[in-house]
C-alpha positions in Angstrom: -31.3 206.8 155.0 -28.5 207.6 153.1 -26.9 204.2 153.4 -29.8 202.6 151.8 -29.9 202.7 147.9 -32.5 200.8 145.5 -31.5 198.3 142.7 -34.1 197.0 140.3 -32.9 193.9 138.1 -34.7 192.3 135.5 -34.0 189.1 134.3 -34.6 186.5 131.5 -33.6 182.7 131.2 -33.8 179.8 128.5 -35.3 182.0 125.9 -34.3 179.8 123.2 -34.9 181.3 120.2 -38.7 182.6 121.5 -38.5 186.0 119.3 -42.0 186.0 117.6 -45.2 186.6 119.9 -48.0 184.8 120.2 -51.4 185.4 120.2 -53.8 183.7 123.4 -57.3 184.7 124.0 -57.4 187.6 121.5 -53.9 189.1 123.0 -50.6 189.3 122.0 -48.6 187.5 124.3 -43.9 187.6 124.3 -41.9 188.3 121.7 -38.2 189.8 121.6 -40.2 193.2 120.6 -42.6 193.3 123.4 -39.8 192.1 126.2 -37.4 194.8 124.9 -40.3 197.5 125.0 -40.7 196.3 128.7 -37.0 196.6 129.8 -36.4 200.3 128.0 -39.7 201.6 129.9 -38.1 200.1 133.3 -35.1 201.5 132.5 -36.8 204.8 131.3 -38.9 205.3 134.7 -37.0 203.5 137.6 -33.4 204.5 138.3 -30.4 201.6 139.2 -32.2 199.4 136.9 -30.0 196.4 135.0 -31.1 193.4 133.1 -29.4 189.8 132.5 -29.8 186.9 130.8 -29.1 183.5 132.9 -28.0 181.2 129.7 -30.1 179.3 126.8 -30.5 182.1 124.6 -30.1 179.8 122.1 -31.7 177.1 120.2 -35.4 176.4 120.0 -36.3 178.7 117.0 -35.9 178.4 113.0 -34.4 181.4 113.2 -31.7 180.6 115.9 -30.7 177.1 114.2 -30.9 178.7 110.2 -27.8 180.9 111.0 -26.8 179.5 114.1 -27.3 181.7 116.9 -25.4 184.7 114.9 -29.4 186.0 114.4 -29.6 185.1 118.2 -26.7 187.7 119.1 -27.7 190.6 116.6 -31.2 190.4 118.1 -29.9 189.9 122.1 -27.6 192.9 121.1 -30.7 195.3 120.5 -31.6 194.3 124.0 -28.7 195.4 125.6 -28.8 193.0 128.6 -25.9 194.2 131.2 -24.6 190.9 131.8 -24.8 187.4 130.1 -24.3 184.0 131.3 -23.6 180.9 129.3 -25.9 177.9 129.4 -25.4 174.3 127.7 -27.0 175.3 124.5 -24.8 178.2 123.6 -22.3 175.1 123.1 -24.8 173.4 121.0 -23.0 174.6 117.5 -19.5 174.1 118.9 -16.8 175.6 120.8 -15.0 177.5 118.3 -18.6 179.0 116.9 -19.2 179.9 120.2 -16.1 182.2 120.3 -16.3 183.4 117.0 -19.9 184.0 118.1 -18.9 186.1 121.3 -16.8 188.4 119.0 -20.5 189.6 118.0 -21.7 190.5 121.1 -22.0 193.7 122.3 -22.8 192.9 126.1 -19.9 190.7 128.6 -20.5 186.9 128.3 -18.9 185.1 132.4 -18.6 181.5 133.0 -16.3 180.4 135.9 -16.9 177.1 134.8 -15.2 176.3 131.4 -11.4 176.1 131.6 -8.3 174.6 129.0 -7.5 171.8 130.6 -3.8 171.5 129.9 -3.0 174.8 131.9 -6.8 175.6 133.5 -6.9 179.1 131.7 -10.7 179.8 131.7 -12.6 180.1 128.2 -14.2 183.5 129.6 -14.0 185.6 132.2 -15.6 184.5 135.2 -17.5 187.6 136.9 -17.7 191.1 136.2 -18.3 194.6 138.2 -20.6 196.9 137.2 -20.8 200.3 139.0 -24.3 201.5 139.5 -25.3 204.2 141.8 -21.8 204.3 143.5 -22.6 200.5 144.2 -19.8 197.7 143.1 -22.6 194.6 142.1 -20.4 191.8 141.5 -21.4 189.1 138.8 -20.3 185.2 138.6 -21.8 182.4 136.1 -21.8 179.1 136.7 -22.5 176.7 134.6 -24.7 173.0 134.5 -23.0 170.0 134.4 -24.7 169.2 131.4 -22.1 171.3 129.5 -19.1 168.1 130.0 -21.7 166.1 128.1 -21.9 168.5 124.9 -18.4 168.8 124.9 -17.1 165.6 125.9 -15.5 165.0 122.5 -13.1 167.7 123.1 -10.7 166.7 125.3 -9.4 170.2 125.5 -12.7 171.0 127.4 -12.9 171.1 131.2 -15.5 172.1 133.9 -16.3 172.4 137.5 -19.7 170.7 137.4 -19.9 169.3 141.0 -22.1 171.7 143.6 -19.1 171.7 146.3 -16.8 172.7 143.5 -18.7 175.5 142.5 -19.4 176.9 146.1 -15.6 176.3 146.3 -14.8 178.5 143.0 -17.8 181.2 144.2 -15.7 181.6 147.6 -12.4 181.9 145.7 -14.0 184.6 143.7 -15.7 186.4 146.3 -12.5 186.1 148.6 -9.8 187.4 145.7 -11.8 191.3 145.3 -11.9 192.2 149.6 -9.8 195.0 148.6 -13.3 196.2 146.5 -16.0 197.4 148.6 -18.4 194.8 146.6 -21.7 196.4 147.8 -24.2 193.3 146.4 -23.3 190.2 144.9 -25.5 188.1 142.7 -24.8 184.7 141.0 -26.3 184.2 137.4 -25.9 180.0 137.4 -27.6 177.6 134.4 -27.7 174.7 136.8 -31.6 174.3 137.9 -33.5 175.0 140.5 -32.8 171.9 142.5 -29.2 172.5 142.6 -29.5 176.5 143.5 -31.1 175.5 146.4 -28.0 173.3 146.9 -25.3 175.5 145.7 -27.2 178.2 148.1 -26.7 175.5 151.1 -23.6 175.2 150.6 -21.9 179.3 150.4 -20.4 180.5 153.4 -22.5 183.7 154.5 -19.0 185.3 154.5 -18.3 185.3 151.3 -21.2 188.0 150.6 -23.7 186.0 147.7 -26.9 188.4 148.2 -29.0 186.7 145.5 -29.7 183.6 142.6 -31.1 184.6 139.3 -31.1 180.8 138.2 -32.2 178.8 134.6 -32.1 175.4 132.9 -34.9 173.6 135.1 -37.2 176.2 133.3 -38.9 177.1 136.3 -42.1 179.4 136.9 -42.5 180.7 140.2 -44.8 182.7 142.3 -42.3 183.9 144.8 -38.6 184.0 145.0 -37.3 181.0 146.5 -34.9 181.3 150.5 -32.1 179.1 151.3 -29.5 179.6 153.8 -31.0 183.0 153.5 -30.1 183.5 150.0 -33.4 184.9 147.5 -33.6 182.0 144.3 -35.3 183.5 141.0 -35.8 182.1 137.7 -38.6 183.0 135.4 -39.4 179.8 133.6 -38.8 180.2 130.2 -38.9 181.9 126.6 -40.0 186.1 126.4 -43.6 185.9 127.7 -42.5 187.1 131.2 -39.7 188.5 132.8 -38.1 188.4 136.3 -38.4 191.3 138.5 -36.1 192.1 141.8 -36.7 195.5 143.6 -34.3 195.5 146.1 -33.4 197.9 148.9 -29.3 197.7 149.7 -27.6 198.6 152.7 -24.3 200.0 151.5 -23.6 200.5 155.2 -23.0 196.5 155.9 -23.8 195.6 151.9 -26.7 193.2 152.4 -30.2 193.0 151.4 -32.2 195.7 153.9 -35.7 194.4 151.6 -36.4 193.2 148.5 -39.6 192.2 145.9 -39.5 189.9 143.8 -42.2 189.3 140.6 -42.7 187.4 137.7 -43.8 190.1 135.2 -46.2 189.1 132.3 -45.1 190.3 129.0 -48.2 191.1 127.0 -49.4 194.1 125.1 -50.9 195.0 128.5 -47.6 195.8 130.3 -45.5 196.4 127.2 -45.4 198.2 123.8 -43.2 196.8 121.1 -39.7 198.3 120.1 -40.3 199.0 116.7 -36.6 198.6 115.5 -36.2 195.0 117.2 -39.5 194.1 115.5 -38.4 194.9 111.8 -34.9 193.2 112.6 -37.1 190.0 113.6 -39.5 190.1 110.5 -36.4 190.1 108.1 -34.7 187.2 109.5 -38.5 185.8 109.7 -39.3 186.5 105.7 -36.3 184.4 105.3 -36.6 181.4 107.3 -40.4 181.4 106.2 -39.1 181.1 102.5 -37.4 178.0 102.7 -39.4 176.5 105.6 -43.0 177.1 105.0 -43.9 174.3 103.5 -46.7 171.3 104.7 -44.8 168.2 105.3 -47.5 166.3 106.7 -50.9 166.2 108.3 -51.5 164.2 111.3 -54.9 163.1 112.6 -54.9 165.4 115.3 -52.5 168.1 117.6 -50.0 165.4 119.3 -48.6 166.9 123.1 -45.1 166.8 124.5 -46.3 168.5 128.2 -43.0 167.6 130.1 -39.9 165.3 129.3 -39.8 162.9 132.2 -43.5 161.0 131.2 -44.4 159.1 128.1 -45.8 161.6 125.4 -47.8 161.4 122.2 -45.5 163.3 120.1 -42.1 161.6 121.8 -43.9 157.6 120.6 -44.4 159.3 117.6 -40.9 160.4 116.7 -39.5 156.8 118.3 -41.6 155.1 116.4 -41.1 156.7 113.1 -37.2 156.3 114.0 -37.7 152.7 114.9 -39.4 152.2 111.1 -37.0 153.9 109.5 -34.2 152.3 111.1 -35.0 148.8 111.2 -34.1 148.1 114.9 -35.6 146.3 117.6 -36.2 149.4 119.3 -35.2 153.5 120.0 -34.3 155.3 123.3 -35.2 159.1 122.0 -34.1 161.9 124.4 -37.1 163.9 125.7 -35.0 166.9 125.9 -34.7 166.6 121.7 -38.6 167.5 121.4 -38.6 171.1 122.2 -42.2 172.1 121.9 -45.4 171.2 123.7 -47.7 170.9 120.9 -47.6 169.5 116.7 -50.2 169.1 114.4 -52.6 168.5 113.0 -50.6 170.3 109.8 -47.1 170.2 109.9 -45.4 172.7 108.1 -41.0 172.2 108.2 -40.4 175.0 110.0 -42.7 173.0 112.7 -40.4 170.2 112.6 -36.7 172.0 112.2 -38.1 174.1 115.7 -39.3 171.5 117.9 -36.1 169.0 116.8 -33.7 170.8 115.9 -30.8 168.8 117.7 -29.7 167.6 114.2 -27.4 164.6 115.0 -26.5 161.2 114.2 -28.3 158.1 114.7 -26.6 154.8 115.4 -27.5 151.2 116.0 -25.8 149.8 118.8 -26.0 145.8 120.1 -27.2 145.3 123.6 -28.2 142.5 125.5 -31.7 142.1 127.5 -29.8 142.4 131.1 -28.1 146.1 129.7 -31.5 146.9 128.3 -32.6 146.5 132.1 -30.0 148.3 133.5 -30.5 151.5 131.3 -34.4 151.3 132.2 -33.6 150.8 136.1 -30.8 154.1 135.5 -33.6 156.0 133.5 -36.8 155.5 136.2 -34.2 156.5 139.3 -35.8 158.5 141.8 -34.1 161.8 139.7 -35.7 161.3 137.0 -39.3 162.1 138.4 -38.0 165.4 139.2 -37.4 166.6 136.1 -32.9 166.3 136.9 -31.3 163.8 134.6 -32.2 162.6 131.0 -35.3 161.2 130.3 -36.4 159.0 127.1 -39.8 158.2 125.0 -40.0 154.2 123.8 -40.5 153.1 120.5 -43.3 150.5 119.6 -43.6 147.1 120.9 -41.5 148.6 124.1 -43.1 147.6 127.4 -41.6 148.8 130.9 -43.8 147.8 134.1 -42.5 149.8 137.0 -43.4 149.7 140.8 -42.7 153.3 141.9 -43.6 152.2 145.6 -41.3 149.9 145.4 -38.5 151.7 143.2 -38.3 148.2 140.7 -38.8 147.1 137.7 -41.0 144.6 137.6 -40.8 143.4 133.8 -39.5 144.4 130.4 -40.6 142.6 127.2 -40.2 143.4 123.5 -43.1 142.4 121.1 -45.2 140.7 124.0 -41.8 138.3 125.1 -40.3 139.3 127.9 -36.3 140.7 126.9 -33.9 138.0 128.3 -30.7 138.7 129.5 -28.3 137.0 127.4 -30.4 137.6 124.3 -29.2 140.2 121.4 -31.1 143.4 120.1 -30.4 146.4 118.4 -31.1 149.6 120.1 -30.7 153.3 118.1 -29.3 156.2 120.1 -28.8 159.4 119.1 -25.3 160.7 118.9 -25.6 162.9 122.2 -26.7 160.0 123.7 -24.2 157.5 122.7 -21.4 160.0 123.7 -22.6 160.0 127.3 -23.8 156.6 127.4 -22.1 155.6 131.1 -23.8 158.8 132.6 -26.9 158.7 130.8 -27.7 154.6 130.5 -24.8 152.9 133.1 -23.4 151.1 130.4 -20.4 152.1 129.6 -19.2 152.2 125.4 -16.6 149.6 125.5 -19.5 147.1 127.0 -21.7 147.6 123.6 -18.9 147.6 121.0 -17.9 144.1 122.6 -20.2 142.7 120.0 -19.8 144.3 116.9 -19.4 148.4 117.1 -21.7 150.9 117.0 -22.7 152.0 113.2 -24.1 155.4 111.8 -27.8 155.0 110.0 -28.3 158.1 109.8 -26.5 161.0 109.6 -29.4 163.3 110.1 -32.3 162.7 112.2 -34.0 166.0 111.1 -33.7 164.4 108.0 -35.2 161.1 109.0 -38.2 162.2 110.5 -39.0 164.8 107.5 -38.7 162.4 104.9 -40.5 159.5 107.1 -43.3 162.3 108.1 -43.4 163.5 104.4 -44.6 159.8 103.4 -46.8 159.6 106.1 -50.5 161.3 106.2 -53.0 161.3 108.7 -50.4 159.7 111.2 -52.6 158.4 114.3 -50.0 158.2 117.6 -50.9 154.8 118.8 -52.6 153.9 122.5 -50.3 151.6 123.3 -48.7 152.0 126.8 -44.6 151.5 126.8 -44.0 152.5 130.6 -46.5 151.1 133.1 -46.5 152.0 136.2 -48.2 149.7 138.8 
């Protein structure tokens, strides 16, 4: 039927940095080489075809953080995505790097999220049209909340970050191009799975969205995800697969007549590398393996990270060596700092710099044992056992028994004593953490620099933990249990 055209869109999401492939069970598995010799065969053999990026294309990788996503842009570039959305870690080396780092891209960057806040101009343009086929596909990005929290010390800096908002701003947008025949719609969003189901809930059907290609939440799927009658994609994370839609359009009415959707594995099976991209990726490799290749430390065995919102070997580890380091009674460490899975037993720098690369400060704060319990009541609500909010690993002598039944802490003790209200201690947070401290631990600043205010230890805790794990061999993570659940 002439009224019925085809639209294939690939798509990627939190790739952080993933540009080297791996080998598993003898085959070589993702890589930036591998991914782009994928899209340029789809593009090659199936007609209509577009890909896009859902946000996180940077951080995660040595050779991301060493020149600080610029390598991230000159390789992305090569890949010629269609359209790019932001997510929260293309903020992670600042605002005006960001920019700067836009100028260097070769494919349009939308966010309808980020605005000036003294006259609400937005930082980038909020959707784009491309023409394909005779077809107008309209393109919005929206944004996680997360991104108030990495800019929070710019006042300058504003977002929509609440789900009505942004099904709000999606109608505006939607509502202001009528006088375009917009033939599909789709909404690139860094905002996690959870809240694309909401943010799908809550669109008018009138205002046209056809489909989600989603990110943050990292998110594998089998199938593509229906609310409200609205497909939800996202294909998990880093370049070892790619999403797939195939999707039949009815120009007539412009809505979705049929549609396939696949995660595609990315392996020497479906793909053949891109030459070009490769040799880009080895010279920014050959560097970074120059100045990072070197054995820091050896532990007594491979320590695991397997998800942020459980107690981990590798996240006591890195509180631990913190807490010893520091001095302080004990460490809250962000789960989302450790950015890898596995470590060890030989840890080379490279190693470290990759799977903690949020290079920060560290500061001692004063608390007293009834905010320690509020934090540790905000950290275990019922959003943090799906993976939503900000999670933390303990540091030694830490104990939390929690009834999940019952949604309560039972008891929290330090050193064997249980932590008394109007008692003292010193608690390290990193500087992300401290920023956000009402959001993250319900306690607001101004109630911890009552006492005496908070003070940098450590400007670095890249540093810390290199030099602490560079005196260290044949570190054993201990047994010991900090959150028990009963």
């Amino acid at each position: 039927m002439e009224h019925l055209k085809k639209l294939t869109i690939l798509h990627s999401n939190d790739m952080h940095g993933d540009f080297i492939e791996k080998t598993i069970d003898n085959k070589e598995v993702g890589g930036i080489s591998m991914l782009s010799g994928y899209i340029s065969k789809v593009r090659q053999e199936v007609p209509n075809t577009l890909y896009v990026i859902a946000g996180d294309m940077f951080r995660g990788s040595i050779i991301d953080s060493e020149y600080r996503g610029i390598s991230t842009i000159e390789i992305v570039n090569m890949l010629a995505p269609d359209v790019v959305t932001l997510g929260n870690h293309e903020l992670d080396y600042g605002l005006s790097h960001l920019l700067f780092v836009e100028k260097c891209s070769n494919f349009p960057i939308i966010n309808a999220n980020m605005y000036i806040t003294t006259n609400h101009k937005r930082l980038f343009d909020s959707h784009i049209i491309l023409n394909v086929d005779g077809m107008n596909i309209l393109f919005i990005g929206i944004l996680t909340e997360e991104v108030i929290a990495t800019t929070k010390q710019d006042k300058l800096i504003g977002a929509i970050v609440d789900i009505e908002e942004a099904a709000i701003e999606v109608g505006k947008i939607c509502n202001s191009y009528k006088s375009v025949d917009i033939d599909f719609t789709v909404l690139l969003t860094h905002i996690g799975i959870e809240k694309d189901k909401e943010l799908a809930a809550s669109l008018d059907p009138r205002w046209g969205v056809d489909i989600i290609i989603g990110a943050h939440s990292h998110t594998f799927m089998d199938e593509a995800l229906e609310v409200n009658g609205i497909p939800i994609a996202q294909a998990g994370e880093g370049t070892s697969q790619v999403g797939r839609f195939d999707i039949n359009i009815n120009t007539f009415d412009n809505s979705i007549e049929s549609y396939t959707w696949n995660l595609v594995p990315i392996d020497e099976d479906t793909s053949e590398k891109d030459m070009q991209l490769e040799k880009i990726v080895n010279t920014y490799k050959d560097e970074t393996d120059k100045k990072y290749s070197r054995v820091i430390t050896r532990f007594m065995d491979a320590y695991t990270h397997p998800q942020r919102n459980t107690e981990t070997e590798l996240g006591k580890l890195f509180a631990d060596a913190i807490k010893d380091a520091l001095g302080v009674d004990l460490v809250f460490l962000g789960s989302g700092s450790i950015r890898a899975k596995t470590l060890g037993p030989i840890v080379l720098y490279q190693d470290l710099m990759q799977i903690f690369p949020f290079d920060g400060e560290l500061s001692r704060i004063y608390v007293t044992g009834a905010q320690i319990k509020r934090m540790v009541r905000h950290i275990l609500r019922d959003e943090s056992f799906n993976d939503t909010t900000e999670f933390y690993q303990f540091s030694r002598g830490f104990r939390i028994e929690y009834d999940r039944d019952n949604k309560d802490v039972i008891s929290v003790s330090l050193k064997g004593v249980e932590v008394k209200d109007d008692n003292q201690y010193t608690l390290a947070l990193q500087e992300f953490h401290l920023k956000n401290i009402e959001e993250f631990l319900d306690v607001k600043l101004d109630e911890v620099s009552s006492y005496k205010r908070p003070k940098v230890l450590s400007t670095s805790g890249t540093d810390l933990l290199e030099e602490y794990l560079s005196n260290h061999e044949k570190i054993r993570v201990t047994e010991e249990k900090r959150l028990v659940f009963v």
